[in-house]
C-alpha positions as CSV (number, residue, x, y, z in Angstrom):
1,X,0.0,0.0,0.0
2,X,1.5,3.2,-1.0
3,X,0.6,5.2,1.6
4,X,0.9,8.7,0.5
5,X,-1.0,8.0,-2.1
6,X,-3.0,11.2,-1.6
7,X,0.2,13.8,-1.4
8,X,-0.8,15.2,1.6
9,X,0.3,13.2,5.4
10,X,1.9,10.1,6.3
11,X,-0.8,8.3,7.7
12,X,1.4,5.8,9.5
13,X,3.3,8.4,11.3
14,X,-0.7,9.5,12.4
15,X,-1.7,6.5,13.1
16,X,1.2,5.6,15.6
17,X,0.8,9.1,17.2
18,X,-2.3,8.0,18.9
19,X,0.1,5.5,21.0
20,X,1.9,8.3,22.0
21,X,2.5,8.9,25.9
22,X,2.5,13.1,24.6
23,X,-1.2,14.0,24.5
24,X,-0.1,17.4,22.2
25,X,1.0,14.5,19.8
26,X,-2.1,12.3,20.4
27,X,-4.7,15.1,20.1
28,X,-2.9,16.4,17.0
29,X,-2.8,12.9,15.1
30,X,-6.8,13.0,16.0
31,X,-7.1,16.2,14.2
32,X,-5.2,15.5,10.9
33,X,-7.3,12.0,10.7
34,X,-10.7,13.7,11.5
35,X,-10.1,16.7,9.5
36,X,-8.1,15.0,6.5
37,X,-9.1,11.7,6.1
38,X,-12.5,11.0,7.8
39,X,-14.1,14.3,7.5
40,X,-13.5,15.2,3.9
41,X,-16.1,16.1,1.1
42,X,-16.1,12.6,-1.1
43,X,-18.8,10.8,0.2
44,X,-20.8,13.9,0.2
45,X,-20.9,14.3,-3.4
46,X,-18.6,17.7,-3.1
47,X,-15.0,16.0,-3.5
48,X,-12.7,16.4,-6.4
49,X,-13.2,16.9,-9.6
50,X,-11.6,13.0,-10.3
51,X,-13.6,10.3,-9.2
52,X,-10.2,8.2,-9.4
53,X,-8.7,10.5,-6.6
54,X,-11.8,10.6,-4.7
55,X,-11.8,7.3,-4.8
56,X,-8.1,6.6,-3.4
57,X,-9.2,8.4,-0.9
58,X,-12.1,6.3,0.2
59,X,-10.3,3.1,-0.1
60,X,-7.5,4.9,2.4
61,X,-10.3,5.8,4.7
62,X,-11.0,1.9,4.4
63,X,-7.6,1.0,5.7
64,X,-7.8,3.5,8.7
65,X,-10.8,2.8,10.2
66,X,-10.0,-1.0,11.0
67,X,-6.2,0.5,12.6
68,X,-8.5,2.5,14.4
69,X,-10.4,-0.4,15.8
70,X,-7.5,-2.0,16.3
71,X,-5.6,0.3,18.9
72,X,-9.0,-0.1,21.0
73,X,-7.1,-3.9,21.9
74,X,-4.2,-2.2,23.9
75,X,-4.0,-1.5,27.4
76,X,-1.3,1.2,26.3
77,X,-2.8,2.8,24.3
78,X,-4.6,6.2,26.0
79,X,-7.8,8.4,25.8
80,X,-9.5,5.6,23.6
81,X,-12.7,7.5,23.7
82,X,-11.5,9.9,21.8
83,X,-10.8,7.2,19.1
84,X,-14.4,6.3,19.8
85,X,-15.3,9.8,19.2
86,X,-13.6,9.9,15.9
87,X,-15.1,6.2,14.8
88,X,-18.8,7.6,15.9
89,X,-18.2,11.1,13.6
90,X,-16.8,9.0,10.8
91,X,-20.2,7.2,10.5
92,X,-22.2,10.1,11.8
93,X,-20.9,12.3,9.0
94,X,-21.6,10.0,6.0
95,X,-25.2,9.1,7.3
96,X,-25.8,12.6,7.0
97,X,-23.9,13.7,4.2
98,X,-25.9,10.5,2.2
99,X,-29.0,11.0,3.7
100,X,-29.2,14.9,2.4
101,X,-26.8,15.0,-0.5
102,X,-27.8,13.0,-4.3
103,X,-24.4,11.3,-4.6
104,X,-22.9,8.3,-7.1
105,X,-23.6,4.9,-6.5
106,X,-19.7,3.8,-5.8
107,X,-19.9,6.8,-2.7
108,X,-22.7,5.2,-1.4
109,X,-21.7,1.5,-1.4
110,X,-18.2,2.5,0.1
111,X,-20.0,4.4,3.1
112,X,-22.2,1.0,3.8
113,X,-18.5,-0.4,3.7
114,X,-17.3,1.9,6.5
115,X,-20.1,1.6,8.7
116,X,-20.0,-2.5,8.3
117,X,-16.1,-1.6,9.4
118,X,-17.2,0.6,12.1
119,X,-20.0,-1.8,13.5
120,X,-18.0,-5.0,13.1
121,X,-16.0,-3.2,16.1
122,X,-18.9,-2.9,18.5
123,X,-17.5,-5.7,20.4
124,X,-14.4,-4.4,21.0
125,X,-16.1,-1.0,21.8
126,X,-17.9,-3.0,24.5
127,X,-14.6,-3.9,26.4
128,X,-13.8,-0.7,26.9
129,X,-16.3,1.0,28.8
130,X,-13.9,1.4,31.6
131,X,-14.6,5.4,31.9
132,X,-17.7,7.1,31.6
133,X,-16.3,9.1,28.6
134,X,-15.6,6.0,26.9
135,X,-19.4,4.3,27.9
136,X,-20.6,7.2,26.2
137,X,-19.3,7.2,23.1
138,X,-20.0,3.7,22.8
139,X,-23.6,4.2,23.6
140,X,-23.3,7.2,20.4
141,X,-22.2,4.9,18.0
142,X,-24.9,2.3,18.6
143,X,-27.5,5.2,18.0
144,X,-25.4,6.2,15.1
145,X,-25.6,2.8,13.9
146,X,-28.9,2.5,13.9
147,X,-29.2,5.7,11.6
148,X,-28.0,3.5,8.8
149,X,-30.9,1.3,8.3
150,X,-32.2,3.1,5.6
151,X,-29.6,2.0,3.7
C-alpha cells in the first residue's frame, strides 16, 4: 500500500501518534485524521473533480478505520474515547452527508462499507467502557448505527 498515495500526510506516522505517551501528539494525530481523512467532502458528493482521486481516498479511509479499531485492543494505548469519538463522527458524518446530498452509487456502497467496518468493532467498543467518557461514546455509535438502516 502506497501510503501517501493522496500527497498530503503520512498516515502511519498519524496512526502511531495515537500510542503516543504526549497528548499534544495524540490530540494532534486526532485532528489530521478527522479533519483529513475521515471528515473530507467525497462521500458527500462535493470531492474532487476526479472520481479516481476521490476514490483513493475512500479506499484509504477503508484502511484507517480498522487500525482505528485495532488500537482499541491495547492497554497502552490512552484516551481511547476519543478514538471512539472519531469512529462515531466518521459514520455520523456520511449518514448525514448520504442522507441529504444526491451522490454516485460507488460513494454510497463504500460508506455502507465503512459503517460495516465501524460496526464489526462494537465488540471491542464493548470492552472498553472502563470510563464514563468512553461508555458514552459507545452508547453514540450504537444510535449512530442505527441511523443506517435506511440503507
Amino acid at each position: 500500500m502506497r501510503w501517501n498515495m493522496l500527497n498530503k500526510i503520512n498516515v502511519p506516522e498519524i496512526i502511531l501518534g495515537l500510542t503516543s505517551k504526549d497528548i499534544d501528539v495524540r490530540k494532534k494525530s486526532l485532528k489530521h485524521l478527522d479533519g483529513e481523512i475521515i471528515r473530507t467532502h467525497v462521500l458527500d458528493g462535493y470531492g474532487s473533480e476526479n472520481d479516481q482521486i476521490d476514490q483513493k481516498h475512500l479506499q484509504l479511509l477503508l484502511l484507517v478505520v480498522p487500525m482505528l479499531i485495532e488500537l482499541l485492543k491495547y492497554d497502552y494505548v490512552e484516551d481511547k474515547h476519543m478514538i471512539l469519538a472519531l469512529l462515531d463522527g466518521t459514520i455520523c458524518h456520511y449518514e448525514y452527508s448520504l442522507r441529504f446530498h444526491e451522490t454516485q452509487p460507488w460513494r454510497i456502497d463504500i460508506a455502507k462499507e465503512i459503517v460495516r467496518l465501524v460496526a464489526q468493532g462494537m465488540p471491542i467498543y464493548e470492552s472498553q467502557t472502563d470510563s464514563l467518557s468512553s461508555r458514552d461514546q459507545v452508547e453514540s455509535i450504537k444510535t449512530s448505527l442505527s441511523e443506517f438502516d435506511w440503507l
